[in-house]
C-alpha positions in Angstrom: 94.0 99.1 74.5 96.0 102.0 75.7 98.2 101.4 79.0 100.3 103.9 81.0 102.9 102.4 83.1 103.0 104.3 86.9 106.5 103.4 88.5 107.3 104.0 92.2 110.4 104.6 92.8 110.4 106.7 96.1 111.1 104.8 98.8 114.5 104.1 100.2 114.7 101.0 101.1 115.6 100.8 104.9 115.7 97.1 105.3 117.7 96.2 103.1 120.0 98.9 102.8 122.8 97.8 105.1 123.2 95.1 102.8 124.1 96.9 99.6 127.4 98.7 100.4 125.5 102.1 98.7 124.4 105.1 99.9 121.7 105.3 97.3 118.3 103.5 97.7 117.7 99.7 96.1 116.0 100.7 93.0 119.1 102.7 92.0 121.4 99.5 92.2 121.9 96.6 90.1 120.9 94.0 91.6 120.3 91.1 89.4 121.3 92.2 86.2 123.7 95.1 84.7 120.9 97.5 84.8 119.2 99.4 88.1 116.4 97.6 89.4 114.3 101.1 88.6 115.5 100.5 84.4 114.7 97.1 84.3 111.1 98.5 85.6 111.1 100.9 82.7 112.2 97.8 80.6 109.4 96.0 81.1 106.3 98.2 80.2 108.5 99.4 76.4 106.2 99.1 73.3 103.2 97.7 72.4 99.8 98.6 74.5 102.2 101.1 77.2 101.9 104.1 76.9 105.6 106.3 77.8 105.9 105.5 81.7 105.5 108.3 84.4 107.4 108.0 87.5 107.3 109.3 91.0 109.9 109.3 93.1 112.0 112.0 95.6 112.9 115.6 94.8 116.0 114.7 97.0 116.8 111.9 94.6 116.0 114.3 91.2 119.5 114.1 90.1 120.1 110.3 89.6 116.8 109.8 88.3 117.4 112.2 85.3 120.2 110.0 84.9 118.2 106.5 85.0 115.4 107.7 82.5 118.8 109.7 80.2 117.9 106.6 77.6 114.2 107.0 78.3 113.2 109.6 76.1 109.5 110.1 76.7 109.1 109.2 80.4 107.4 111.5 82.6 108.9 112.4 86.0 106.7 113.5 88.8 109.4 115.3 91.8 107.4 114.5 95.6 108.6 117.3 97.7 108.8 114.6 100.7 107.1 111.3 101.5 103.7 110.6 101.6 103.4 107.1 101.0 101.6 105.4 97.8 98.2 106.6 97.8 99.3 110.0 96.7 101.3 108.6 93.4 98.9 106.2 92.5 96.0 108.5 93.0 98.0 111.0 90.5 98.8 109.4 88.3 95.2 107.8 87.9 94.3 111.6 87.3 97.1 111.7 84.8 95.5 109.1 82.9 92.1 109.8 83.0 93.1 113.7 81.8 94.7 112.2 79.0 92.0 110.1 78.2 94.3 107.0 78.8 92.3 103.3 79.5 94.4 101.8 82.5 97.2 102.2 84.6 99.2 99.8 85.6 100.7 100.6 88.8 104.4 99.1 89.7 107.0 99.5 92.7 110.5 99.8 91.3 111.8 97.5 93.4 110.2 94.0 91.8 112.1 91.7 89.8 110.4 89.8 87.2 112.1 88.1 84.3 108.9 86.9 82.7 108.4 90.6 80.9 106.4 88.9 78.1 104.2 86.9 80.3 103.8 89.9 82.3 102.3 91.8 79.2 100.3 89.2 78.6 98.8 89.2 81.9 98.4 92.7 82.3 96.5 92.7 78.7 94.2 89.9 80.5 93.3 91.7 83.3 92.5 94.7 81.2 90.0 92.7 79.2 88.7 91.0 82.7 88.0 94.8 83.9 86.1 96.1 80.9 83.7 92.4 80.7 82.7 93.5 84.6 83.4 97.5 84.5 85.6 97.2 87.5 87.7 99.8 88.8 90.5 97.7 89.9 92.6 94.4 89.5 94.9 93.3 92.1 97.7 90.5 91.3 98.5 87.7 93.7 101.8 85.8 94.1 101.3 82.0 94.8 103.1 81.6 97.8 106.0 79.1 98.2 106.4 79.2 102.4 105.1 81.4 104.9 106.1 84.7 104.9 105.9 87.4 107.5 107.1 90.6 105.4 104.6 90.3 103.0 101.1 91.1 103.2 98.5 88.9 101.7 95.2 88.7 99.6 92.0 86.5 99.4 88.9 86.4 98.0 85.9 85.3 99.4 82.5 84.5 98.6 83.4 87.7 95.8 84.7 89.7 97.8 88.4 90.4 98.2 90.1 90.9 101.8 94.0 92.3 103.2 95.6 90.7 105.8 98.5 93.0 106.5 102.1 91.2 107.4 100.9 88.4 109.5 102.8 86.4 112.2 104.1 82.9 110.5 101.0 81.4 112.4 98.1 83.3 110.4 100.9 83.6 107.5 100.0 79.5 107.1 96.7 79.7 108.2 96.2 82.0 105.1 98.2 80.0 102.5 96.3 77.0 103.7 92.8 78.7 102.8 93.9 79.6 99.4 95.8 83.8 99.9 98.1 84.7 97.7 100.4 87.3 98.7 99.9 90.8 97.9 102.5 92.1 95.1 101.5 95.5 95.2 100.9 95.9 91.6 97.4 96.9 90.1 96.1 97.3 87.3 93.0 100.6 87.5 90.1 101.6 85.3 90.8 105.8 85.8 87.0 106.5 85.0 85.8 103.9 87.3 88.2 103.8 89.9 87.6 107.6 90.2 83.6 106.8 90.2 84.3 104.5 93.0 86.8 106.3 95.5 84.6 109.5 95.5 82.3 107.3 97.0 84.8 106.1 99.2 87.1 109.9 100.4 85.7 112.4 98.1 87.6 115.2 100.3 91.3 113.2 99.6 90.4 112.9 96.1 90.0 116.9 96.3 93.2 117.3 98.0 94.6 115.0 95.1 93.2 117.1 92.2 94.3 120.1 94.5 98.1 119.0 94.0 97.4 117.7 90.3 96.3 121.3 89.3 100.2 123.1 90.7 101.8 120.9 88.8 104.8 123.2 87.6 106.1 121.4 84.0 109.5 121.6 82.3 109.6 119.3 79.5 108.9 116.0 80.9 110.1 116.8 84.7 107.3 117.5 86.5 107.4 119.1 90.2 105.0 119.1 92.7 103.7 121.9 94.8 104.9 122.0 98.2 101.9 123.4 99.8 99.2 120.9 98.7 101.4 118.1 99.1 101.6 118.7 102.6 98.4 118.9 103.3 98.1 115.1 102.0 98.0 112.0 104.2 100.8 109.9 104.6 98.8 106.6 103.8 99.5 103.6 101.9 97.2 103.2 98.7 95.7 100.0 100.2 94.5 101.3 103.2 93.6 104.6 101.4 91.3 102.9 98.8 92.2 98.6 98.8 90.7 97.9 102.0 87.5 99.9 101.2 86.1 98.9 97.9 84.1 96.2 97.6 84.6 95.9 94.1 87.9 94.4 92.4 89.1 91.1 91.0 92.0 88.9 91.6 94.1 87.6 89.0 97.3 84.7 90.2 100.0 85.7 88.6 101.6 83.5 86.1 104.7 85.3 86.0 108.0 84.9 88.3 108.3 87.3 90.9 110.5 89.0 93.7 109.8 91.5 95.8 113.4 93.1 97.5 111.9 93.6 100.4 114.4 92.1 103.1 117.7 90.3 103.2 116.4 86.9 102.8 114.9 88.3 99.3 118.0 90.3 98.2 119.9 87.1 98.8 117.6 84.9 96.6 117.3 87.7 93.9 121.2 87.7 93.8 120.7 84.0 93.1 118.8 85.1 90.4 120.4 86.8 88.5 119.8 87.5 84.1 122.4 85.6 81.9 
């Protein structure tokens, strides 16, 4: 079992950011522990089955990511001339895999906090073997939700297949919990050779455009910066709508590891609450 850790780390973080008292995006900041959100990512995925992490995040934020991967010998780092969403990322660095004949990614925003890293592992190990046993191209990780929440989107499965339901209204929000949805955490686990089966089915020509911007990569060691011309020409779509929404293939694991997603005061507060030691 061979794993390659994909880390997000381009966003910036506009809903919380008055709350931080920085003028660098969330996953830069420590949060909850001594370490940047982004480094206890990198933390995480260390050792065993992972292969050395790659990571996409801003060409406007190159210099302090050198700086968070200085102790992080091996990890890869892929510059985005601007933002396009997650759909690009994911979508290269599933190519990155599959070139270097890797047997999942496990895709992950830098912005999470889970203290459960071992349980994690595990879990991500257990979804690999639930993959292979059905020759899936994807497995999607659900949050058991505690209360309604509006700024999170959420996940179901029914009668086999698996359905989004996009940041409801509290209403629908407890409608959904009360029908079994988890929410959605954003992280994946992804078959390259299948998933890439599957979404040429799905947009053969963004798959194009993908290996289009996958073929100018221009390398330096383990900095890696992406053409400017093909990545224009990208969408600027989210990975669910891109691909998520599309497929009707998948599985749905509930996670059994503690989770936080930073993704509004309410959740900065509580992570805050949270914090290591």
């Amino acid at each position: 079992m061979n794993i390659l850790p994909a880390i997000l780390c381009g966003g910036i973080g506009e809903r919380v950011q008055p709350f931080l008292n920085s003028e660098i995006p969330k996953q830069f900041n420590s949060i909850y522990s001594e370490r940047s959100m982004l480094q206890e990512t990198i933390l995480r995925v260390q050792g065993d089955v992972f292969a050395p992490p790659v990571l996409f995040g801003q060409k406007d934020h190159e210099d302090i990511l050198k700086q968070e991967i200085k102790e992080f010998k091996d990890a890869k780092l892929f510059l985005e001339p601007f933002r396009r969403n997650t759909a690009a990322p994911i979508i290269l660095s599933i190519l990155h895999a599959f070139y270097d004949e890797i047997e999942n990614v496990v895709v992950m925003p830098s912005d999470h906090i889970i203290r459960d890293a071992a349980g994690f592992k595990k879990q991500v190990k257990s979804a690999c073997e639930g993959l292979n046993a059905v020759n899936g191209p994807i497995a999607y990780f659900g949050i058991a939700p505690d209360k309604p929440i509006t700024e999170y989107g959420y996940i179901s499965q029914i009668n086999g297949g698996i359905h989004f339901h996009e940041k409801p209204d509290a209403e629908m929000a407890a409608e959904l919990i009360s029908k079994g949805a988890l929410w959605n955490s954003g992280i994946f686990l992804i078959h390259p050779q299948n998933f890439l089966k599957d979404f040429r089915q799905i947009d053969e020509a963004l798959l194009l455009q993908c290996l289009l911007v996958f073929d100018a990569f221009k390398n330096v060691g383990n900095l890696y910066d992406i053409s400017e011309g093909h990545f224009e020409a990208l969408p600027n779509i989210p990975f669910d709508k891109a691909y998520c929404e599309k497929t009707h293939m998948g599985i749905l694991q509930r996670a059994e590891f503690d989770w936080i997603d930073i993704g509004s005061a309410e959740m900065l507060e509580k992570a805050r609450a949270h914090k290591y030691g």
